[in-house]
C-alpha positions as CSV (number, residue, x, y, z in Angstrom):
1,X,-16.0,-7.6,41.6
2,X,-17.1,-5.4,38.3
3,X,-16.3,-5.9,34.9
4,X,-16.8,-3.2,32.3
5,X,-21.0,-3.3,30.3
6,X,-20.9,-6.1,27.8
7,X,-21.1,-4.7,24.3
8,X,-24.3,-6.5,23.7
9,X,-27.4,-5.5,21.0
10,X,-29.1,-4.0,24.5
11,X,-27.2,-1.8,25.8
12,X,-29.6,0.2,27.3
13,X,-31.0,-2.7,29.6
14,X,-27.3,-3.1,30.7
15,X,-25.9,-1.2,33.7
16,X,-22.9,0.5,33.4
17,X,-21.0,-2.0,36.2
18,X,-22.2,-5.7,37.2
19,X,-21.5,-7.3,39.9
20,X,-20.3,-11.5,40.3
21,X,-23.6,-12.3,41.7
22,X,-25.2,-10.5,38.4
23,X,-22.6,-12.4,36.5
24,X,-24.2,-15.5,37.6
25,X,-27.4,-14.6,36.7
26,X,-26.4,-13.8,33.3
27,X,-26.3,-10.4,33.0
28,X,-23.4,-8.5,31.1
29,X,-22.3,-11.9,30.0
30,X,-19.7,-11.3,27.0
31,X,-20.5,-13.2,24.2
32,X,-17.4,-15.7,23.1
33,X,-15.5,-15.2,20.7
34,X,-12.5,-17.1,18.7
35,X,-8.6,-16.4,19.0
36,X,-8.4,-14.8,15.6
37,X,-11.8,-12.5,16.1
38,X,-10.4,-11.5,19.2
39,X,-7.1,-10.7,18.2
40,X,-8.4,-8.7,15.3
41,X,-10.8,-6.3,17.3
42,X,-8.0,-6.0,19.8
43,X,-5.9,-4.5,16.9
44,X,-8.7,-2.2,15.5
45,X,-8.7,-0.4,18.6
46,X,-5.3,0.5,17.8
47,X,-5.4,4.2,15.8
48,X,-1.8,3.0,14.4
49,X,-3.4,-0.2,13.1
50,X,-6.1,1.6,11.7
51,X,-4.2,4.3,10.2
52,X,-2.0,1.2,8.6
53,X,-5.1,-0.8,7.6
54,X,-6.3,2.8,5.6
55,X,-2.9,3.4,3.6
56,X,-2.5,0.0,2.8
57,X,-6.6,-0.2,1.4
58,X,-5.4,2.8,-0.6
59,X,-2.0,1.1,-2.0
60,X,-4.4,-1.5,-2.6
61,X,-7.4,0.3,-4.3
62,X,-4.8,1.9,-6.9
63,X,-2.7,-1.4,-7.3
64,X,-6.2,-3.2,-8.7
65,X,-7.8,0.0,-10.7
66,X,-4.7,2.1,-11.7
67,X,-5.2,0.8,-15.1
68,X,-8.5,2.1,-15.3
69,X,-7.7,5.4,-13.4
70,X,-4.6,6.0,-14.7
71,X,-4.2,5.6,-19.1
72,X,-3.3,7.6,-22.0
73,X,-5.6,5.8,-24.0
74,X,-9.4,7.0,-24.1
75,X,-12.0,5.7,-22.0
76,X,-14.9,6.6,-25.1
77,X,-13.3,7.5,-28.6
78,X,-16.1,8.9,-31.2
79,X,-14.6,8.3,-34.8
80,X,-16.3,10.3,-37.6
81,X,-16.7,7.8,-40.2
82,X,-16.8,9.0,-43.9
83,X,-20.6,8.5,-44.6
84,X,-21.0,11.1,-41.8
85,X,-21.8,8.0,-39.1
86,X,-19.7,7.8,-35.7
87,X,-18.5,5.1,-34.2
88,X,-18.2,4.9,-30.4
89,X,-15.6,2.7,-29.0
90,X,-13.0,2.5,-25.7
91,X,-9.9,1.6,-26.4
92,X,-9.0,2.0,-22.8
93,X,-11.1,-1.2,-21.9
94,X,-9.3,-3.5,-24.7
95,X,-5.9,-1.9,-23.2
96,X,-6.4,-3.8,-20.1
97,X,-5.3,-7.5,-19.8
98,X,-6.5,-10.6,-18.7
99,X,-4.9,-10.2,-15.2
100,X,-6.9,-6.4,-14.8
101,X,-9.5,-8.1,-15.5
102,X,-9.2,-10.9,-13.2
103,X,-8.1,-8.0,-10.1
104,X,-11.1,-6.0,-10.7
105,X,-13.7,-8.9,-10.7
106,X,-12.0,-9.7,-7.4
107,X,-12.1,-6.4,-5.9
108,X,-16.1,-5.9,-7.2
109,X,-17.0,-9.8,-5.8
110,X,-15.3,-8.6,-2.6
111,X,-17.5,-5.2,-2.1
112,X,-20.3,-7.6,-3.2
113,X,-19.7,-10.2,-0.6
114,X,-19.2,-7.9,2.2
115,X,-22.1,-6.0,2.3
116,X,-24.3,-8.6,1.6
117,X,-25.9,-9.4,5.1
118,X,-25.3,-12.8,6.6
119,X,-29.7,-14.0,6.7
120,X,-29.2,-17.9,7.1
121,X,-27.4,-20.0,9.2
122,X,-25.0,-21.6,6.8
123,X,-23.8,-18.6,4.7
124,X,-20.0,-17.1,4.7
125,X,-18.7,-15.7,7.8
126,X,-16.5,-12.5,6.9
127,X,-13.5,-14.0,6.8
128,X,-14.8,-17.0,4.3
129,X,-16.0,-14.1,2.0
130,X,-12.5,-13.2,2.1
131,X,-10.5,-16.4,1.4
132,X,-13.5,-17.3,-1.2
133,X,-12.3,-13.8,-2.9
134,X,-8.5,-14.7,-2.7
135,X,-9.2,-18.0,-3.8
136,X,-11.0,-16.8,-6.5
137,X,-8.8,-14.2,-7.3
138,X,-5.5,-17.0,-7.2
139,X,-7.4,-19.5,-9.6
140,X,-8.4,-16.8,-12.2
141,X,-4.6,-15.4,-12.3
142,X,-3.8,-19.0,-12.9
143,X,-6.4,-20.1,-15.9
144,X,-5.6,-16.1,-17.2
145,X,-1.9,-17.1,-17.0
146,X,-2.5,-20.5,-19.1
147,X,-4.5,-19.1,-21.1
148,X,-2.5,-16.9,-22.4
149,X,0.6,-19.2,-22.9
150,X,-2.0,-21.5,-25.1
151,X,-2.9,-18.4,-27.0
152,X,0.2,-16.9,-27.8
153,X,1.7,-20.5,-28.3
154,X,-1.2,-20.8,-31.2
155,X,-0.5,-17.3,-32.5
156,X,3.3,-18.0,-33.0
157,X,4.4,-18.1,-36.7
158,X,6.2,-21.6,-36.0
159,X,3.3,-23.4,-34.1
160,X,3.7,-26.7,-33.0
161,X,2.6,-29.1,-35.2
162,X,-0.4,-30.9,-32.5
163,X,-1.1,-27.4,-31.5
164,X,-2.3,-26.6,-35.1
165,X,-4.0,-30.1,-35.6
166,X,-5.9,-28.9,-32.3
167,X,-6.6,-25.8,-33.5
168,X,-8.1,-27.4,-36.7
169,X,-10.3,-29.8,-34.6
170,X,-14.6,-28.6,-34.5
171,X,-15.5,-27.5,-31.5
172,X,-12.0,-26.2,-31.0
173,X,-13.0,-23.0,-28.7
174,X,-15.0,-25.1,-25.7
175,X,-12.0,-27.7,-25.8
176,X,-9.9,-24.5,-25.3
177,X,-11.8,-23.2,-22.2
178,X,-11.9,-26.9,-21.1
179,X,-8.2,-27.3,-20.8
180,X,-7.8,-24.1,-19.6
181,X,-10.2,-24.2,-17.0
182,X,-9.1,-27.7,-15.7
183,X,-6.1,-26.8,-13.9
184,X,-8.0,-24.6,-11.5
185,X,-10.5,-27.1,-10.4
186,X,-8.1,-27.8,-7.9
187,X,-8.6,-25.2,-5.9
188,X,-11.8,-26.5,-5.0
189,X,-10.2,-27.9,-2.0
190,X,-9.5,-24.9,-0.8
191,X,-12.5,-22.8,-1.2
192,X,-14.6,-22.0,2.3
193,X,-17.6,-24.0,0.4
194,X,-18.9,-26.1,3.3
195,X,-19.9,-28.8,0.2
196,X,-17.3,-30.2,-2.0
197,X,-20.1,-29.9,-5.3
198,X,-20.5,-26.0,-4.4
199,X,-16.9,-25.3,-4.5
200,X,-16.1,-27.5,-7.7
201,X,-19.5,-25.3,-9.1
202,X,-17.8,-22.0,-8.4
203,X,-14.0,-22.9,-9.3
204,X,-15.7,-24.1,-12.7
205,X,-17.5,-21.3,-13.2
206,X,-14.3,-19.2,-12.3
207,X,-12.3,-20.9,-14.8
208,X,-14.5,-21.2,-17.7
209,X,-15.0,-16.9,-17.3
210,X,-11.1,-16.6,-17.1
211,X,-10.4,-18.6,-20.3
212,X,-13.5,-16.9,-22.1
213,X,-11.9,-13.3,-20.9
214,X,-8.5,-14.4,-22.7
215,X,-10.3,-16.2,-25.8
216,X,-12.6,-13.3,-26.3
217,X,-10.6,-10.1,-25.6
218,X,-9.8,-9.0,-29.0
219,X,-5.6,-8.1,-29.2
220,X,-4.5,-4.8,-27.1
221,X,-4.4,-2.2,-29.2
222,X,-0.9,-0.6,-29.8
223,X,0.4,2.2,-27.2
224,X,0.7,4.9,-29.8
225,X,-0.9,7.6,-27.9
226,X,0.1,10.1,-30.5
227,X,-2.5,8.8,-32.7
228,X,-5.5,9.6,-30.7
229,X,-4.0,13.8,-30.6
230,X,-3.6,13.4,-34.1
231,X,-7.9,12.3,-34.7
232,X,-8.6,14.8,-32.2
233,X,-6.6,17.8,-33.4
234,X,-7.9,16.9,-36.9
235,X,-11.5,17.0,-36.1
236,X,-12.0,13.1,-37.1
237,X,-12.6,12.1,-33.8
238,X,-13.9,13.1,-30.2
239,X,-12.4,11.7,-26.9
240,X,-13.4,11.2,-23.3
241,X,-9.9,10.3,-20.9
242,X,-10.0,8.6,-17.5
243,X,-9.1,10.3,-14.2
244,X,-5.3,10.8,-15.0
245,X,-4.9,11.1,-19.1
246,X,-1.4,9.4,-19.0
247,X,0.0,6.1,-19.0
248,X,3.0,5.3,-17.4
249,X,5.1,4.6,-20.4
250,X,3.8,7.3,-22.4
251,X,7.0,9.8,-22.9
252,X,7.0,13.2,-24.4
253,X,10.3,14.4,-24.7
254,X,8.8,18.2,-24.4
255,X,7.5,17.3,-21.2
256,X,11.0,17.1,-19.2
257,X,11.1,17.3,-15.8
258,X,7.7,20.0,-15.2
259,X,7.2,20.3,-11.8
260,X,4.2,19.6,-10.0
261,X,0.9,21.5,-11.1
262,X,2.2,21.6,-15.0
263,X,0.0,21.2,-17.7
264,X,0.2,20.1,-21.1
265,X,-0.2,22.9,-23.2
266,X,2.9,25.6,-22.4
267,X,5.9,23.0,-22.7
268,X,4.9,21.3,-25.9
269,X,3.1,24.6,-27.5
270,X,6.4,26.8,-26.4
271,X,8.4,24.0,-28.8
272,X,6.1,25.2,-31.3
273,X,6.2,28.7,-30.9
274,X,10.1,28.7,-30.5
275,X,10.3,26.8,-33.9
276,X,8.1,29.7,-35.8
277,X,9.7,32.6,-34.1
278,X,13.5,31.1,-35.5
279,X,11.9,30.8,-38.7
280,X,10.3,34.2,-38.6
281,X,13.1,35.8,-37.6
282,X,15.5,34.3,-39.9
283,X,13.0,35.2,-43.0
284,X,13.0,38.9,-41.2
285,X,16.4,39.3,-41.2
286,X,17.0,37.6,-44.8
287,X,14.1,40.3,-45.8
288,X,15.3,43.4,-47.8
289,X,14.5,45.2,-44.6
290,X,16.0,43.4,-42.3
291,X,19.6,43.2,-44.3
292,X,19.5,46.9,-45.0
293,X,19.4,47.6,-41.3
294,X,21.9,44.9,-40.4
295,X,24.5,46.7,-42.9
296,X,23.5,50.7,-42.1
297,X,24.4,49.1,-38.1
298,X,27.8,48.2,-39.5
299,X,28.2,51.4,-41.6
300,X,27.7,53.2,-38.7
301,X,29.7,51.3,-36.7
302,X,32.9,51.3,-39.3
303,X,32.4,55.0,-39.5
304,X,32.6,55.9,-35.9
305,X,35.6,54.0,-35.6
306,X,37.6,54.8,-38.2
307,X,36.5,58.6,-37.0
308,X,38.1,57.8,-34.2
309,X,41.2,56.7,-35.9
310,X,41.4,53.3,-33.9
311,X,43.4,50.2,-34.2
312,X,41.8,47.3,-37.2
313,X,41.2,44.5,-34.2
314,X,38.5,47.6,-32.7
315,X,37.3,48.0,-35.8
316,X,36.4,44.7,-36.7
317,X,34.7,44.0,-32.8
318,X,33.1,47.0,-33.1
319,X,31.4,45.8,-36.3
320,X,30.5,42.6,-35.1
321,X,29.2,44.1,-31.9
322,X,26.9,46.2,-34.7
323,X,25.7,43.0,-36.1
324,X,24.9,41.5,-33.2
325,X,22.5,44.3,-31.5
326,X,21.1,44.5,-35.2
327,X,20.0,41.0,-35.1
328,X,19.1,41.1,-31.7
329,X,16.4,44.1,-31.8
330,X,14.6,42.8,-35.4
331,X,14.5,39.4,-33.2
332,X,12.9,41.5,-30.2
333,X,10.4,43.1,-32.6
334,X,9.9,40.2,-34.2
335,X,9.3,38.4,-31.4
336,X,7.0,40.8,-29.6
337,X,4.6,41.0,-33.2
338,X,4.0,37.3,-33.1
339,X,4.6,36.2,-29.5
340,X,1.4,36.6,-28.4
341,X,-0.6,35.8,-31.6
342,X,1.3,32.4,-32.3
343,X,0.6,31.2,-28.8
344,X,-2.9,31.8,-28.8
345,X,-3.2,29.6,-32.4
346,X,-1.3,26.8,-30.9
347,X,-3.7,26.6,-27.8
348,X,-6.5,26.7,-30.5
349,X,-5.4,23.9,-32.6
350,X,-4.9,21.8,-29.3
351,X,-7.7,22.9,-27.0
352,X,-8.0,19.4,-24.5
353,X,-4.0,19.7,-23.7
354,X,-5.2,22.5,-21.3
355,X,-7.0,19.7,-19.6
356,X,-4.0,17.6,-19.1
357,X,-2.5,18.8,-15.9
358,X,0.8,17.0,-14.4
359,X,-0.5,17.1,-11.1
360,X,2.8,15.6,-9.6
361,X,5.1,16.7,-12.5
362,X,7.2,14.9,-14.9
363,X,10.5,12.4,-14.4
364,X,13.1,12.9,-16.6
365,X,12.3,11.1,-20.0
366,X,8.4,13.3,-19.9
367,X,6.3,10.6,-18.0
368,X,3.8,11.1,-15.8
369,X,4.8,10.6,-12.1
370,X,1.7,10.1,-10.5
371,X,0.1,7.8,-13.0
372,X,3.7,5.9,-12.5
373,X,3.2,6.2,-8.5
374,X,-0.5,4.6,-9.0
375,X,0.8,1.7,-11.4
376,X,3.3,1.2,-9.5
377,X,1.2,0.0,-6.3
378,X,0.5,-3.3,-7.8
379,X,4.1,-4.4,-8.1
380,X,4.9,-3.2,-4.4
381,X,1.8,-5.1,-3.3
382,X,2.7,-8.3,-5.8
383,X,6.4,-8.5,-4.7
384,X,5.8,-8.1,-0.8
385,X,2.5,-10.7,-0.8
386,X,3.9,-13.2,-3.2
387,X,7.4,-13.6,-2.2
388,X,6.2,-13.7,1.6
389,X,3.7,-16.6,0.6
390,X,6.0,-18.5,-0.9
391,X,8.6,-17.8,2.0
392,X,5.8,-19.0,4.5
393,X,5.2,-22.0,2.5
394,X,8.6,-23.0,2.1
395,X,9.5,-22.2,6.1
396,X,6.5,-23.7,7.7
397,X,7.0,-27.3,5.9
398,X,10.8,-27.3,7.2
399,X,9.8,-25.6,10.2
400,X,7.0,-28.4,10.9
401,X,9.3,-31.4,10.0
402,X,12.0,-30.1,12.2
403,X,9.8,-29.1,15.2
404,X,7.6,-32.9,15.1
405,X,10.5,-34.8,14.5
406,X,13.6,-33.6,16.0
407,X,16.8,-35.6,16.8
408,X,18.7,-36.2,13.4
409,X,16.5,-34.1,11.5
410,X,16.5,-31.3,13.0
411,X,20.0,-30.8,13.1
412,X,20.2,-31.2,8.9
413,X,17.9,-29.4,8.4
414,X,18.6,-26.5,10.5
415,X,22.2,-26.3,8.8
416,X,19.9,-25.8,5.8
417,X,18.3,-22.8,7.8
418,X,22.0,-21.5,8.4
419,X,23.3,-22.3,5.5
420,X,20.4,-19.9,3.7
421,X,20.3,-17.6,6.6
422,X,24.1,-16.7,5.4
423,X,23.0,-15.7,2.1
424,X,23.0,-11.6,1.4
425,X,19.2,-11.4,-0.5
426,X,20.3,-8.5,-1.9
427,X,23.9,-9.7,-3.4
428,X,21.9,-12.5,-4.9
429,X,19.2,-10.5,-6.5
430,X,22.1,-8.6,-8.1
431,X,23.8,-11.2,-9.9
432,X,20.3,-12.7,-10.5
433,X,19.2,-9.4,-12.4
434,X,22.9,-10.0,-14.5
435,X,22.0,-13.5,-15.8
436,X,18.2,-14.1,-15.5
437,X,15.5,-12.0,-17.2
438,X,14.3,-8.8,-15.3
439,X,10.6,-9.8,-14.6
440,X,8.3,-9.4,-11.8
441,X,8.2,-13.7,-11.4
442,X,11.9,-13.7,-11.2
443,X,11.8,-11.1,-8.0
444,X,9.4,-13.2,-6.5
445,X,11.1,-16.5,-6.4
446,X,14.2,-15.3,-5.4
447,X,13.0,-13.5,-2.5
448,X,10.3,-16.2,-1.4
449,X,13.1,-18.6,-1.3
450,X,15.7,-16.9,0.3
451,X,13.8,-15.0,3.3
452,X,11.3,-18.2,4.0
453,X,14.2,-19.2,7.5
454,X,12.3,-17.2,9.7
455,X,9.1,-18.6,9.1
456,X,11.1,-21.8,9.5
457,X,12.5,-21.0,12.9
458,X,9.1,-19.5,14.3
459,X,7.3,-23.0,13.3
460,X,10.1,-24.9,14.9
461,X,10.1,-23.4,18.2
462,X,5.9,-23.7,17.8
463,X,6.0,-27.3,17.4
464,X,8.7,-28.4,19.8
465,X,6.4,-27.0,22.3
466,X,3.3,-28.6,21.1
467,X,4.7,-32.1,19.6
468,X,4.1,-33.5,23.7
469,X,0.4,-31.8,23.4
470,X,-2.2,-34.5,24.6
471,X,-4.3,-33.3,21.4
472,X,-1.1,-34.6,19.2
473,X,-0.9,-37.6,20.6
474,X,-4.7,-38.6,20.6
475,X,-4.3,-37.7,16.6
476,X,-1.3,-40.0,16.5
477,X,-2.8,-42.5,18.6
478,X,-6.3,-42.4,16.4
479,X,-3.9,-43.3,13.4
480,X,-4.0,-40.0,11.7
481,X,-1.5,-39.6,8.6
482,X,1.3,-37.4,9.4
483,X,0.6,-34.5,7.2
484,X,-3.2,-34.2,9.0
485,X,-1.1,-34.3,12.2
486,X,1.3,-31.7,10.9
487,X,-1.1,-29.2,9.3
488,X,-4.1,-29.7,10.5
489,X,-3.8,-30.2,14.1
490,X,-0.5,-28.4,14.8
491,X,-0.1,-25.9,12.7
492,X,-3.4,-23.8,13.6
493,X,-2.1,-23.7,17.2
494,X,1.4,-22.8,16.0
495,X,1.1,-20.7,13.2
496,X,0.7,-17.3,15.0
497,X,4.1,-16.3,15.5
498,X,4.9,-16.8,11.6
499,X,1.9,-14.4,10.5
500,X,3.0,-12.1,12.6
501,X,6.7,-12.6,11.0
502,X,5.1,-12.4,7.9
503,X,4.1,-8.4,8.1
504,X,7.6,-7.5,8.9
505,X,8.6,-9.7,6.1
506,X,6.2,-8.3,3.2
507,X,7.7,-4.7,4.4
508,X,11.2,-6.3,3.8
509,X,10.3,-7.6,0.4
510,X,9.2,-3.9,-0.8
511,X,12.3,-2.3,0.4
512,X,14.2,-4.7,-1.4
513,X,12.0,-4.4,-4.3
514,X,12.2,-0.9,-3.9
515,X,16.4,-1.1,-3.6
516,X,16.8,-3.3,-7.1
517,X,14.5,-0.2,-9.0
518,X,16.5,2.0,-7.4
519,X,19.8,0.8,-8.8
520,X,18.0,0.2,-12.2
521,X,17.8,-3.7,-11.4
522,X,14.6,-4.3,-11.2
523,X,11.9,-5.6,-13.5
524,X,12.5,-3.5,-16.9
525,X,9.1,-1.4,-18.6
526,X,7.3,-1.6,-15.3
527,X,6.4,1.1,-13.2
528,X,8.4,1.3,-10.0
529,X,8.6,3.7,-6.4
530,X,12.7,3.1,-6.5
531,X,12.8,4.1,-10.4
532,X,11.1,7.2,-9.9
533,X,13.2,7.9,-6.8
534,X,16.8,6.8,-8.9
535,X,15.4,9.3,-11.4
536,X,15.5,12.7,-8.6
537,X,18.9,13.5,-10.1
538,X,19.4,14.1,-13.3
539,X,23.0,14.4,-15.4
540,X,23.8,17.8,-14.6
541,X,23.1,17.3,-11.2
542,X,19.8,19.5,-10.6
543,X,17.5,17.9,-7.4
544,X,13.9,17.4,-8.5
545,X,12.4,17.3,-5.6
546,X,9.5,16.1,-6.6
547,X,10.7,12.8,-8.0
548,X,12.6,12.5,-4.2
549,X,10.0,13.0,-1.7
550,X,6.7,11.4,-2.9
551,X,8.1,7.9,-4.4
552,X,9.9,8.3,-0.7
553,X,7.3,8.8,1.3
554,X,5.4,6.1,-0.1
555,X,8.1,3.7,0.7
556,X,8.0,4.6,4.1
557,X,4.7,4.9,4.6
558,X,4.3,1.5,3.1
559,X,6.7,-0.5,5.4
560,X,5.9,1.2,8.2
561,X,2.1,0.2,8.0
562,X,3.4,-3.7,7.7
563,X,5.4,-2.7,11.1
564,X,2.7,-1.1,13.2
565,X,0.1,-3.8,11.7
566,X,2.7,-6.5,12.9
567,X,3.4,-4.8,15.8
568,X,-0.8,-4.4,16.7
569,X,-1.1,-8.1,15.8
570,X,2.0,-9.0,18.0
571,X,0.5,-6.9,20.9
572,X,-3.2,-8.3,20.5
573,X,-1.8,-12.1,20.4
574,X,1.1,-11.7,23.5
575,X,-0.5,-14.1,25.9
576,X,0.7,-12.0,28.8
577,X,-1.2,-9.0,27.8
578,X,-4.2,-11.4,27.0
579,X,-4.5,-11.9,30.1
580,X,-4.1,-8.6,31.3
581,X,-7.3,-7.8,29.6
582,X,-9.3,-10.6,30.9
């Protein structure tokens, strides 16, 4: 019998084949792994998983930084201050929110965690560092989030009246971080911290810096982008931009519909030039000049056609045809004097608009596409992850109860499951978008508890198989309440078939997400794939293709990586295939 050389830390020492009687003696032994580490190497090998793993890390990367990569206002602004100082500020960091904040601390703890090497015994595995991240990430969305309803509650003209006593009180800025930071002390539970002190440590530390980031971060400036050409051009100030100089609402109506590879200066300096060649040719054709040659036209005109002894109608088209070509050539000449020189002032007076290059062109009311395309990662990423954790949660408690207890209630509550499994998600999101506010946290809910009977099913048919298991009944028998039983004995050995559901369902969620934009349904002011693909039409009818095929093809690409990471994950688990590989 051979099996294929061990992967171990000396592979030179290994031979290529062993033998059983080798096996024995230890040699090419594999070392053992759990059912989750396997499963995951097994889908790495996969080049469609791993293709899928690298478009979704992009999605990912842009849905966390795009507001860093991607803004119309300046990363540095140098103001020239009228005792000849400067002042250096970036109005591009106190443009981002408490939740940017939040994401990128997450995403720079992550890198930080990972490539830290694991020296003692007790630290993180790779996949604590990662639900230590998610956790942190989850409680600081949640102390930014009250945070900011405590602080706009306080900054409302008609404040309650305890909220103003409070406000009043000495010491009223730690009491603030307090209360805020309270509530997300209860994810201490859940963080991978093998010590219940280490994790309430960290989840206080996490909460205190989320309420400080909300307390402390001085109002957003306001989005008038204009203002920062308007320093510039005047010389009072100098500015530094960001990757992509454009924010996602920032609209120039000159800026129509460019196609990809357009730049700033031509549309908008044209709208210039156009306006000074009507006025100059208005003033040339009002001139002495220009009138005297506009009436010896018509002379001329009236003369050769009287010569010619024609009807009056002839006469007077013949005049106006005169008039015309008069006007006409003084615009020509006029036109071809200053043309050149007009252009070449305008480009002067806005030099850094050469700089600002549509690389993916402009939609129809002059925003930026790809600045939109990058912004809009985050709500792809937020509707398919939230909504599917909320439809897991939801499906796995009924699921469980249903699959432990059976008899009676199963059979309620899997009319429930039918009864929900007959409702059209997408009818309801429709007459939810007519009656409910547009938002991001209304899409969420809606879909989360709607789309959660899969997970339901998957858990049922998991724990009427393992309900008879002689590990459930020496939990029951030890006296173990029934939610330990439930979720923390059954539901790791049950669990699999729902995260694999899960993938197919986050790649539902964005297509429906995707759907609503496209209808103009979706959350309003917000950067969306569907919007920008609703918007390849315009009202006469032109296709811009632009607007069609990239917001398109990253729709596709992005459910299809949830499909071939589910499929990987459904391959690498299959039991049959398993043990095809043992």
């Amino acid at each position: 019998m051979t099996t294929p050389r061990a992967n171990l830390k000396d592979d030179a020492k290994q031979p290529a084949t062993v033998t059983g009687v080798q096996l024995m003696q230890g040699l090419g032994v594999q070392e053992a792994r759990g059912f989750w580490a396997d499963a995951w190497s097994q889908v790495l090998k996969q080049p469609r998983a791993v293709a899928a793993l690298v478009w979704l890390s992009l999605i990912v990367f842009f849905a966390v930084f795009a507001p860093v990569l991607a803004s119309g206002h300046p990363l540095i602004q140098t103001l020239k201050l009228s005792d000849g100082a400067e002042q250096t500020t970036s109005p591009l960091l106190r443009s981002l929110t408490g939740t940017d904040w939040v994401l990128i601390g997450g995403a720079l703890l992550l890198a930080v965690l990972l490539l830290l090497p694991k020296r003692e015994k007790g630290a993180l595995s790779p996949g604590g560092k990662i639900g230590l991240v998610i956790t942190t990430v989850l409680q600081g969305l949640v102390t930014v989030g009250i945070a900011t309803i405590i602080r706009s509650m306080l900054a409302d003209r008609d404040v309650v009246p305890w909220l103003d006593a409070w406000r009043k009180l000495p010491g009223f800025e730690f009491q603030f971080l307090a209360a805020c930071a309270i509530p997300g002390l209860i994810f201490a539970v859940a963080s991978p911290f093998r010590s219940l002190l280490s994790g309430l440590l960290w989840c206080g530390f996490v909460a205190f810096v989320g309420a400080a980031i909300v307390f402390l971060t001085p109002p957003r400036p306001p989005d008038n982008f204009e203002m920062y050409r308007t320093l510039e051009t005047g010389g009072d100030a100098r500015m530094v931009y960001t990757l992509v100089p454009f924010s996602p609402t920032q609209r120039e109506t000159n800026l129509k519909t460019l196609p990809p590879g357009s730049d700033a200066t031509t549309p908008l300096r044209r709208a210039e030039v156009l306006g000074e060649m009507r006025r100059l040719t208005r003033e040339a054709m009002d001139s002495p000049a220009g009138v005297e040659s506009i009436n010896a036209a018509r002379a001329a005109a009236e003369k050769a056609a009287r010569d010619a002894k024609k009807s009056e109608g002839y006469l007077r088209r013949a005049i106006d045809t005169a008039d015309a070509e008069a006007r006409a050539t003084i615009s020509e000449r006029v036109r071809a004097e200053h043309e050149a020189r007009l252009i070449a002032q305008a480009e002067a007076k806005f030099p850094n608009d050469k700089e600002r290059m549509f690389l993916v062109g402009t939609d129809k009311q002059g925003q930026d596409v790809i600045s939109q395309m990058m912004h809009a990662c985050r709500l792809s990423i937020s509707i398919g992850l939230v909504s599917t954790g909320i439809a897991v949660l939801i499906g796995v408690t009924i699921g469980a109860l249903m699959g432990y207890f059976g008899g009676w209630v199963d059979a309620l509550l899997f009319r429930v499951v039918e009864t929900f499994m007959a409702i059209p998600v997408l009818f309801v999101l429709i007459v939810a978008a007519g009656v409910l506010p547009r938002n991001t946290y209304v899409m969420m809910a809606i879909i989360g508890c709607v789309t959660w009977t899969g997970a339901a099913r998957f858990t049922r048919a998991e724990f009427l198989r393992l309900r008879n298991q002689d590990f459930v009944q020496a939990a029951q028998a030890a006296g173990l309440p029934l939610r330990s039983v439930l979720f923390r004995h059954m539901l790791p050995n049950g669990v699999t078939p729902v995260l694999v559901d899960a993938s197919f369902t986050i790649a539902a969620a964005v297509q429906i997400e995707a759907i609503l934009s496209f209808l103009a349904l979706g959350p309003t002011e917000q950067a969306s794939w569907g919007r920008l693909l609703a918007s390849s039409s315009d009202e006469s009818g032109e296709f811009l293709w632009w607007l069609a095929t990239i917001p398109g093809f990253a729709i596709f690409f992005t459910a299809l990586a949830y499909n071939l990471i589910g499929e990987s994950l459904r391959d690498a688990i299959d039991p049959k295939l398993r043990k095809a590989r043992v």
